[in-house]
N, C-alpha and C positions, 0 to 999 in steps of 0.2 A: 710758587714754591721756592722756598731759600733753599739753593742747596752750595755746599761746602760751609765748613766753618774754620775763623780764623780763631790764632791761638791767641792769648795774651802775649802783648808786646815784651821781648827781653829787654830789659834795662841794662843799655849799656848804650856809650854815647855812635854816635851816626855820622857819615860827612854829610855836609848842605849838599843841598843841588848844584850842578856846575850852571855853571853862566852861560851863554852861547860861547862867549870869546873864548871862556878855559876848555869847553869841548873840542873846541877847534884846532886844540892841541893835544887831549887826553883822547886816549883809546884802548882800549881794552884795561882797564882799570887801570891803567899808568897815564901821568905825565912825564912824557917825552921830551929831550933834546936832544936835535941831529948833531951827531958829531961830523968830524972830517970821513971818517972811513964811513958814514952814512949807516952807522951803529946803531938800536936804539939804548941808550941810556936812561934806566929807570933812575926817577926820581922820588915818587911817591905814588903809595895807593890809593883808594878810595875805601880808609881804615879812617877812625878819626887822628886828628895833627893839629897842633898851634902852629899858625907858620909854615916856611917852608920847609923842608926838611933838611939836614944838613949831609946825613948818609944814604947811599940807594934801599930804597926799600926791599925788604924780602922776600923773595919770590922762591914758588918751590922749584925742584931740580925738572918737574915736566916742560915749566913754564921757560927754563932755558935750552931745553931742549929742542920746541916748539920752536923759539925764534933762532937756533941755528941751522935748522932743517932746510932751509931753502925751498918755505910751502910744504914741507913731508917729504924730502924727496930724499934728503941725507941724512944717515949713512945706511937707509934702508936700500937704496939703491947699491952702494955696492956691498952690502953683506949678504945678498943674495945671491950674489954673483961665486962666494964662497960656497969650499965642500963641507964646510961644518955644518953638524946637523940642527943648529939652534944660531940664534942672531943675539947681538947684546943689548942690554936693560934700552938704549938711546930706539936704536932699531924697535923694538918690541915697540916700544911708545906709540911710536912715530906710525907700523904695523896695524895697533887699533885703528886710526883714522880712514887708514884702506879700506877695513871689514874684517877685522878679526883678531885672534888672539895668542899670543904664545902659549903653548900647556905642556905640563908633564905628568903624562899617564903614570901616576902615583902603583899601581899595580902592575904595572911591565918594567918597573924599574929591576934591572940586572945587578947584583954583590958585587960593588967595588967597578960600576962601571957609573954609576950616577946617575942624573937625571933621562929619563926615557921622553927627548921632544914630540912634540909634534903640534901641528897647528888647527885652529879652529875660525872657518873661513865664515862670517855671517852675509845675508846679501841686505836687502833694503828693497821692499814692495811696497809702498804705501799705500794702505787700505787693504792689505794684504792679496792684491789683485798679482795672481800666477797668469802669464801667456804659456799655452798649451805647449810651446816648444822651451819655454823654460823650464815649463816643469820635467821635461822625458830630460833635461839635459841636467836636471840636478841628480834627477834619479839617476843615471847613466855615472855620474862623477862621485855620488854615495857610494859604486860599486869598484869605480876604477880609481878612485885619486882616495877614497877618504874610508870607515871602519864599516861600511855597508849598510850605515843606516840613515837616515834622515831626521833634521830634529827641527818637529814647528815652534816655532816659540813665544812667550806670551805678547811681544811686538809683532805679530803676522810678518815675521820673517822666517827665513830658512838656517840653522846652522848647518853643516857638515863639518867633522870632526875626525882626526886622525889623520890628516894630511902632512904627508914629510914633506920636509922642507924642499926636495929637489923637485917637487910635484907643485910645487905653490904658486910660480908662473905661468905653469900650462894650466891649472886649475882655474886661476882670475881670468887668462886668456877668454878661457870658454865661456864661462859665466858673461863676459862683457858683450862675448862675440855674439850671444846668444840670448838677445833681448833684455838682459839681465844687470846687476849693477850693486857692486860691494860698498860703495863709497861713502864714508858717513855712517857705516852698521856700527862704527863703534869709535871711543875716542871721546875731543872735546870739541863736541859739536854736534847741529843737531841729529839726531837720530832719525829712523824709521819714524812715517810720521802713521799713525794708526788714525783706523777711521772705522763705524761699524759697515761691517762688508756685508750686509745683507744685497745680494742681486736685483731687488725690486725694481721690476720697468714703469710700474704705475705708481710710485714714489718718489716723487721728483725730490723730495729733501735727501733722499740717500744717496742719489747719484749728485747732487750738492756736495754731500760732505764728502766723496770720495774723492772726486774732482779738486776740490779745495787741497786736499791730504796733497794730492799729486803737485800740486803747481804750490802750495809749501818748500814739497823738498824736493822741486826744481828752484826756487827762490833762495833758498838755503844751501843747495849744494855747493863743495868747493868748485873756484871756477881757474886755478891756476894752470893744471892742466897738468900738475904733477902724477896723479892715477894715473895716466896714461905712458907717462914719461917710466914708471916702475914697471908699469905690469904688460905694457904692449909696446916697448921700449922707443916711446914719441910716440906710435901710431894715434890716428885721433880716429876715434868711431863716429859717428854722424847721433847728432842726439837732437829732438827738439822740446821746445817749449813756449808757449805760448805769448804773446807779444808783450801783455800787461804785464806778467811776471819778467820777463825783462826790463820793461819801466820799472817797474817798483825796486827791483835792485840798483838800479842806478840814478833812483830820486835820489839828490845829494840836498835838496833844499835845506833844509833841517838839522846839515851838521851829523848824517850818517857813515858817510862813508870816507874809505881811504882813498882819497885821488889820485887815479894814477896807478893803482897797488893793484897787482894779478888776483889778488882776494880784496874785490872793496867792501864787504861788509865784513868776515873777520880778520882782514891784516895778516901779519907774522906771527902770531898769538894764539886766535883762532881764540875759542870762549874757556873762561875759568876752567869749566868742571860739563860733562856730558849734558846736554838740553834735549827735552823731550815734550813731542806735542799729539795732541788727539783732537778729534773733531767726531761730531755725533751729530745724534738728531733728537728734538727735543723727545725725551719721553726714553728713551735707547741709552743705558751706560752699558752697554756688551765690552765697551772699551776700557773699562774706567776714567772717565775722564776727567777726574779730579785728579789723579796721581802723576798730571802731566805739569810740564814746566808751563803750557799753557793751552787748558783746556777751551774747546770752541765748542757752543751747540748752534745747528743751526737752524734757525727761526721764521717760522713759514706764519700767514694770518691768512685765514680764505682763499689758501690754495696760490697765494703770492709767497714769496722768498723775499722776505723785508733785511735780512739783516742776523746779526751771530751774538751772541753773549760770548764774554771772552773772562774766562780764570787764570788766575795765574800764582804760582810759589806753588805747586802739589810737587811731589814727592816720597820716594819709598825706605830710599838708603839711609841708616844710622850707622851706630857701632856699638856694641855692647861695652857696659862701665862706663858712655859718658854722654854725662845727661845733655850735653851741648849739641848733641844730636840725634835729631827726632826724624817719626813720620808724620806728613803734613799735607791736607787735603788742601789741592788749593780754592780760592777766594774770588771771588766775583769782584772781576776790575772796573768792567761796563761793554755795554753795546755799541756796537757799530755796522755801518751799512756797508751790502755787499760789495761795492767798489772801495771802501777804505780797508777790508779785512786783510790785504799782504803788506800797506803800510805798518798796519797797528801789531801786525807779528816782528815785521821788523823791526819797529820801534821797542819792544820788550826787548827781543833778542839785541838789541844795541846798549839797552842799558844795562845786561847783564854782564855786556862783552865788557861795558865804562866801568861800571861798578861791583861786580861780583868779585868774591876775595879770590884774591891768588896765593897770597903768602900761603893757606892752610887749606888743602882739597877736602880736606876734612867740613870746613865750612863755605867751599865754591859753589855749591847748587843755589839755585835761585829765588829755594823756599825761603834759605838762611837771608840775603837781603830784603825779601820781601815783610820776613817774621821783626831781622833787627829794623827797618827803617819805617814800618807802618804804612799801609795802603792808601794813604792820604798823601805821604810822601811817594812813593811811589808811582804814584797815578801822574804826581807832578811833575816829576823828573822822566817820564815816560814821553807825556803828553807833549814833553818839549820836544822830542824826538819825531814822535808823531804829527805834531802841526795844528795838532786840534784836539777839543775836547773828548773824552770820551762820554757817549751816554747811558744816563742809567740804566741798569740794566731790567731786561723784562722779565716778568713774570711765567714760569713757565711749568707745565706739567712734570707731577711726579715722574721719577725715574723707574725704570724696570730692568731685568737682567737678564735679558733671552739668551739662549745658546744659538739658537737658526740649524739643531740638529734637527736630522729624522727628512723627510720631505714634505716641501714647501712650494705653491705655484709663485711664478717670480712676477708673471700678471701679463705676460708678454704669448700665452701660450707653453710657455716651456716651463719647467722646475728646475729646481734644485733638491741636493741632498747634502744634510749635513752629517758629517763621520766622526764620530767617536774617534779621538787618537788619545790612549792610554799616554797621558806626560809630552802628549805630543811629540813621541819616538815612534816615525814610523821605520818597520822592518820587518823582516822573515816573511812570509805568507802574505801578508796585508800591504806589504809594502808592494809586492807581486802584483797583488790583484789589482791594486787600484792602480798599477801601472797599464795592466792590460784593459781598464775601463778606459783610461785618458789617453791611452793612445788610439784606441781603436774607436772610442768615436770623438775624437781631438778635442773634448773638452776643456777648456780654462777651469781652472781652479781656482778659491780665494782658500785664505788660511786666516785662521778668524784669534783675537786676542783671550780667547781661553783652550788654545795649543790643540784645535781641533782645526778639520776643514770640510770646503761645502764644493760640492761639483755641481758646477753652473750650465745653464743652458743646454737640458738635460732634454731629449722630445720625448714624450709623453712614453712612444711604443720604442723604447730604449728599458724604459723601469724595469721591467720584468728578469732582461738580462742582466743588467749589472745588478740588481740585486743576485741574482743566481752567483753571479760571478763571484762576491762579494763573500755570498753566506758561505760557496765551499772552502774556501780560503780561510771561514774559520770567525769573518769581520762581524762583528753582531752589530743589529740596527739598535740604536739611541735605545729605542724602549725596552730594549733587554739589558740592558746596562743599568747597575745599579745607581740611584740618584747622586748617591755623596760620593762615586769617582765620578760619574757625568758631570758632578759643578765642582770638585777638586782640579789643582793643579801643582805643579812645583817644577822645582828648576831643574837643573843636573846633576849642579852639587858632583859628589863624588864620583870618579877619579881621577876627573880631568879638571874642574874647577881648580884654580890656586889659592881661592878664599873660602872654600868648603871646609867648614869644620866637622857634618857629619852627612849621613845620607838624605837624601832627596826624593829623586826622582826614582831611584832604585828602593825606596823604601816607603814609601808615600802608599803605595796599594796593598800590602801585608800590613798597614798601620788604620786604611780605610775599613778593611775584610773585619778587623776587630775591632774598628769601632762598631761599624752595624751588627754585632755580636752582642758589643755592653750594650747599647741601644733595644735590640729587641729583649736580651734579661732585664731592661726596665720597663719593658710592655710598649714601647715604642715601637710605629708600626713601618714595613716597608714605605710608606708613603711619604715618612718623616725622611726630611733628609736638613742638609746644611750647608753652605759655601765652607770650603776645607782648602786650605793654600799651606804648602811648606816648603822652608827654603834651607840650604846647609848651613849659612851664615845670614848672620844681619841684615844685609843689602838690599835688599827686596826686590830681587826679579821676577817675583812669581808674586807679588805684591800681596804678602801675606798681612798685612796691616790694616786689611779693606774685609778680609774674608770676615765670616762668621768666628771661624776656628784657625786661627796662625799658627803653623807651628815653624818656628825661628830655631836652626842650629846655636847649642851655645854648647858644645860639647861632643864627644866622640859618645852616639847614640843618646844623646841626651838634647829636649829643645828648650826654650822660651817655650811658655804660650800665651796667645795675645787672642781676647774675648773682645765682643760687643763691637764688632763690625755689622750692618748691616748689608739684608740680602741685597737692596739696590744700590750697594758702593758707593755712600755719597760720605761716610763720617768715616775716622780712625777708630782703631779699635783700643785695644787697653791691656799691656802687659799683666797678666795675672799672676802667671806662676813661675819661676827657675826651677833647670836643671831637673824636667822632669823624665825619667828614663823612658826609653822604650821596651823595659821587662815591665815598667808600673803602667801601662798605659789601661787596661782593663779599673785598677783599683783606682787610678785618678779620676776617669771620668765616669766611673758608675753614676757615684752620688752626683753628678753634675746632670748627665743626660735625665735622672729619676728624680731632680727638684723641678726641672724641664718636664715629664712626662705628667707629673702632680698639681705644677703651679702654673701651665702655660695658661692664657685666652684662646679660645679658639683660632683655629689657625694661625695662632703667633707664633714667627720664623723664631730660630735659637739668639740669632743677635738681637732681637728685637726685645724679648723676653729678657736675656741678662742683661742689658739695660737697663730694663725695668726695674729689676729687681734691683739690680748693684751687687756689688763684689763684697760688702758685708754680709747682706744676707746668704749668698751665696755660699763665703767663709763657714759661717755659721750651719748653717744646713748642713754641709761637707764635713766637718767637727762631730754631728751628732749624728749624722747616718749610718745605719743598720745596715751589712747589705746580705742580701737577700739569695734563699739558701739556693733556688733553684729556678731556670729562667723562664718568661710567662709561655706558657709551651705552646697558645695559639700563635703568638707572636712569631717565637720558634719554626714555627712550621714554615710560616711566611718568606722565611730569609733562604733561599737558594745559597747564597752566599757565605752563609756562617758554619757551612760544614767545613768549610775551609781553615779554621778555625775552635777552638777551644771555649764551649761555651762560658767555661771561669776559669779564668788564671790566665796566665799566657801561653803563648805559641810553645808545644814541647820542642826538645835539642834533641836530635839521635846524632851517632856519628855517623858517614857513609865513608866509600872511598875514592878516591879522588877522581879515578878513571871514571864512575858514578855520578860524581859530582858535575862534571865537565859534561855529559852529555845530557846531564839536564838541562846544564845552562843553557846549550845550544836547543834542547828541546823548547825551551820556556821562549826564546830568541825565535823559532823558527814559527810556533802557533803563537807569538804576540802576547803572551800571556804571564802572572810573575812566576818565581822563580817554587812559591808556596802552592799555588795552585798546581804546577805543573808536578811536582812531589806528592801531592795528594792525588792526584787521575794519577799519577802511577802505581802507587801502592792498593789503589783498589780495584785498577784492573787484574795486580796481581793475585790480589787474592780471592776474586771474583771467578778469577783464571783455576785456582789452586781446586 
C-alpha cells in the first residue's frame, strides 16, 4: 500500500547541499563566525544566495530571543520572580519551551482593567502512557493550581488551564516531582512524541512503538539543565534513559552535533519552528501518522521486528488568505533497521535544524523544505547526516482507525477500558468518578490521540464495579454515545486560545446534535456516521485537514469547510466552502449529506464518496436540490439525539436570565454534558413536573 502523497514541487530556487566542510561550520540554518565576545554572528541562511552574502541575514524576533536566553533560562527566570501578573512577549517565548502557554481569559476580562492572565501548563507523555501517581497528582492540581478541569489532548498529553502566575512554580514543582515532565510540550522543538497506546501484552509491535516514542523524546530532550535551574531552582531530579539513546545523541561522526555545547544536538537556536513525531504499527493510524514531522510504522514479518518505514514533511498548520501555506501529508523517505532508527531521526531533525527557514515562521515547519527542495534532495542531504543509505521502503497493509474505546482484553489476562472524553474535557461528575476508579484500584492510564482515554490493567472481577462507578456518575459506555461525537474532535479555541477566531470545543457538540438531525431528515441511518474535526483557527491542532468533515475557524461563528479526508487518515482533504455560518449549518449540509444518502456504494465512508464524486458534481447537486418538506420519520425515530434539536431550521434563541443562565452552566459542567442538552432535560422536567 502507498500511503502519503506528495504535493507538486513549488517552483522557486533551493540551496545545494552543504559539503561536509561548510556543515562543519553551519547549524541551525546559519553560517556562523565566532566573534571575540564568543557571539554567534549570522551570516547567511539556507534561502537561495550568489555568493556570500554581504549583510546578516534575517532572522525573526523568536530566533533572537532563542540565542540570548542562555538555553531558556533568561529573562524567564527572573520574571517569575516578579509580582506582576503576566511575564513579557521574550519570557512568554522562552515559557512555551518549558510546557506551556501565556493566555488571557478573553471572558473574565474586567472594564478598564485589561487583559485577565493566566497560564496554560502542557506536560509531555509519550505514547500517552499516565503512572498512576501522575495521574491523582494532575487531578489533585486541576483542583488546587488550575480552573478545575482537565484537558486531554489530541498529542496524548494533559493540559491544565487557569493557573496564575504566583502558582506556576509550585505547580511545575509537582508535576516534575511526581513522575511527570513539561519540558518540550511546547516551543521550537520536538514535541510529545505520540504512539498508538493500545496496552496489548501479546503484541509485540505495540510495545515496539511505544518504547521507541519513549527513547525519541529521551533523544530529543533539552539537555542543558535550564528546566531545572527555573522551575526547581538548580535542583536536579534523577531521570533515566537507556544507553543507546545516549550513544546516538553523542554520535558526532557525521558532522551532527555541537562540540562541547550544553544542547549538542540543538545549540543556542534550538529548531526553526515546533517538530513533531508519531510512530504506529503497521495497519493502526489511531495517531495520524502522516501529520507528523516524521512519521515511523513499525514493521514486523513472521512475528520478527525487521525494521520501520519512516515519513517525513506532514503537517497541519496554514493560514488563511495565503496560498504559500498549506496542509501536508507527509511522504515516504525509506526504511531502516531497528538499530539505525535514533540515528536516522536525528539525522532529519538535524537537517531541519541546518536548513529549515528562520527568517519567516510562517514558512519554518519542515513540510515547507521538504515541499521546496524535493525528496530526492532531501533524502541526500539527510543521508549525509545519517551516514548511510536509506532503504526502500516496504510495502505495507492498509491503514485503519480504531478508537480502543468500550472494553478490550490486553492478552495478559487483564483488560482495558476505553472512555469517552467529550473534547477531551474532563470535569464535574466524570472527572470524580474516574478519579475514585484510579485511585482506588491504582490503575495507570493512557490518554489516546483522539482526546479520549483507556484504563489499563484492569482484573477482570474489578469490571463490574467501576462500571457501576462510572454509570452513576452519569459516564456513558462508548456504545451509547453517538458515532459522529465518538470520532469527532476539536481544540479549545475560545476563551483562552490567543489564535481562536471562533468557537470550538465549546461548540463542536450543539453543531454534531444537528448534524445527525440533517442526516436523519435525509433518511440517513444511526449507523452512518463520519470523522468530524474542528478548530477555531487555521493551525490544526485537532488536525481537521485529515477528517472526513473539517471545520476550520475563519470568522466569529462562521468556518472554512474542508471535505474529502478519508476515514483512515492517510490523504488531505479539500477546502470547499468559506464563511459558512453556524445559523446555516442545517441548510448547508442537507443537500450534501442527501447526494451521500442517494449516491453512496455500499458501505462507502462520506470522504471516500466525495472523492469520488468531486466538488463539481457536488456543486451541482447542491444548486438543484429540493429540500424535503418533512424528515424520514423511521429514521427520526432512531436518533435519541435529535430531540435535542430542531428537526428543520436551527437551534431556537429564547432569552433567560442571567442568574438562570449561570446555573445551567455549572449544571451542563457538573453532569459533563453541553450546555443545549442540559436546557432541554430542564425544560422538560418542568413541564413534565407542571
Amino acid at each position: 500500500m502507498k500511503i502519503g502523497a506528495e504535493r507538486s514541487t513549488m517552483a522557486r530556487a533551493v540551496p545545494t547541499p552543504a559539503t561536509r566542510a561548510h556543515r562543519a561550520v553551519t547549524r541551525a540554518g546559519t553560517t556562523v563566525k565566532r566573534a571575540k565576545n564568543r557571539r554567534c554572528v549570522v551570516t547567511n541562511v539556507a534561502t537561495p544566495s550568489s555568493g556570500a552574502q554581504k549583510e546578516p541575514a534575517k532572522r525573526s524576533k523568536v530566533e533572537i530571543i532563542k540565542e540570548n536566553s542562555d538555553y531558556l533560562r533568561h529573562p524567564l527566570i527572573e520574571e517569575l520572580a516578579t509580582t506582576a501578573s503576566s511575564i513579557s512577549e521574550d519570557a512568554a517565548q522562552l515559557y512555551k519551551f518549558h510546557g506551556g502557554y501565556q493566555q488571557d481569559d478573553r471572558e473574565k476580562r474586567a472594564f478598564g482593567e485589561g487583559k485577565f492572565y493566566q497560564f496554560m501548563m502542557r506536560t509531555k507523555q509519550p505514547a500517552g502512557k499516565v503512572p498512576n501517581k501522575l495521574y491523582l497528582t494532575m487531578d489533585d492540581l486541576a483542583n488546587t493550581h488550575g480552573n478545575g478541569t482537565l484537558r486531554l489532548t489530541t498529542r496524548q498529553t494533559y493540559q491544565l488551564h487557569g493557573i496564575l502566575k504566583s502558582d506556576l512554580k509550585e505547580t511545575f514543582a509537582t508535576v516534575i516531582r511526581n513522575m511527570g515532565s513539561t519540558l518540550g510540550a511546547c516551543g521550537d522543538i520536538n514535541r510529545n512524541v505520540t504512539a498508538s497506546p493500545a496496552p496489548y501484552a501479546n503484541k509485540p509491535e505495540y510495545d515496539i512503538a511505544q518504547e521507541l516514542a519513549k527513547d525519541i523524546a529521551d533523544l530529543l530532550a533539552p539537555q542543558s539543565g535550564a528546566y531545572y535551574d527555573v522551575w526547581l531552582d538548580g535542583e536536579q531530579i534523577m531521570t533515566a534513559e537507556k544507553p543507546e539513546v545516549t550513544a546516538a545523541r553523542m554520535e558526532n561522526r557525521h558532522g551532527t552535533n555541537f562540540e562541547g555545547s550544553p544542547e549538542p544536538i540543538y545549540g543556542s537556536l534550538f529548531l526553526p519552528r515546533k517538530f513533531k513525531i508519531g510512530v504506529t504499527v503497521e495497519g493502526d493510524n489511531h495517531i495520524d501518522v502522516l501529520t507528523n514531522d516524521i512519521g515511523i510504522v513499525v514493521v514486523m514479518r513472521d512475528g520478527k521486528h525487521v525494521g520501520y518505514n519512516v515519513y517525513v514533511g506532514g503537517g497541519m498548520g496554514r493560514s488563511h488568505r495565503n496560498d504559500a501555506t498549506f496542509p501536508r501529508a507527509a511522504t515516504l523517505l525509506g526504511f531502516c533497521g531497528p538499530r539505525d532508527i535514533l540515528y536516522a531521526v536525528k539525522a532529519i531533525t538535524c537537517t531541519q535544524r541546518d536548513y529549515g527557514r528562520r527568517d519567516d515562521r510562517k514558512q519554518s515547519r519542515l513540510k515547507y523544505l521538504v515541499e521546496s527542495w524535493g525528496m530526492e534532495r532531501f533524502k541526500t542531504v539527510t543521508e549525509q547526516y545519517y551516514g548511510k543509505k536509506f532503504e526502500a521502503g516496504v510495502e505495507l497493509a492498509p491503514f485503519e482507525f480504531p478508537t480502543y474505546l468500550g472494553w478490550n482484553e490486553q492478552g495478559d489476562g487483564k483488560l482495558w477500558y476505553g472512555v469517552h472524553v467529550q473534547n477531551g474535557r474532563l470535569r464535574g461528575e466524570m472527572k470524580k468518578a474516574l478519579r475514585n476508579v484510579i485511585e482506588r484500584y491504582e490503575l495507570p492510564v493512557r490518554l489516546t490521540a483522539q482526546q479520549d482515554m483507556l484504563l489499563t490493567d484492569v482484573d477482570p472481577a474489578w469490571k463490574a464495579d467501576i462500571m457501576a462507578t462510572l454509570q452513576a456518575a452519569g459516564v456513558k459506555d462508548a456504545s451509547e454515545v453517538d458515532a459522529l461525537e465518538r470520532l469527532s474532535m476539536a481544540c479549545p479555541a475560545l476563551p483562552l486560545c490567543g489564535l481562536a477566531i471562533t468557537e470550538a470545543e465549546r461548540g463542536l457538540p450543539e453543531i454534531n446534535a444537528r448534524l445527525r438531525t440533517t442526516m436523519t431528515k435525509v433518511g440517513l441511518a444511526m449507523s452512518d456516521d463520519l470523522v468530524i474535526r474542528m478548530t477555531g483557527c487555521p493551525n490544526g491542532c485537532a488536525r481537521p485537514y485529515m477528517a472526513e468533515l473539517g471545520f476550520v475557524g475563519d470568522g466569529p461563528a462562521s468556518y472554512q469547510i474542508w471535505l474529502g479526508g478519508t476515514r483512515a487518515m492517510t490523504g488531505v482533504s479539500s477546502a470547499y466552502a468559506e464563511r459558512v455560518k453556524v445559523d446555516d449549518i442545517e441548510t448547508f449540509f442537507e443537500p450534501i449529506f442527501a447526494m451521500w444518502a442517494q449516491q453512496r456504494n455500499a458501505g462507502e465512508f462520506f470522504g471516500n464518496f466525495i472523492n469520488r464524486v468531486g466538488f463539481d458534481a457536488l456543486r451541482a447537486f447542491c444548486d438543484s436540490y429540493v429540500p424535503s418538506a418533512a424528515p424520514v420519520a423511521a429514521a427520526a425515530a432512531a436518533a435519541p439525539t435529535a430531540a435535542a434539536v430542531e428537526t428543520v431550521g436551527r437551534l431556537p434563541r429564547v432569552m433567560i436570565e442571567r442568574d438562570a443562565f449561570e446555573a445551567l452552566q455549572a449544571y451542563a459542567e457538573k453532569k459533563n454534558t453541553t450546555l443545549t442538552q442540559a436546557t432541554t432535560d430542564a425544560i422538560r422536567k418542568m413541564i413534565a413536573e407542571a
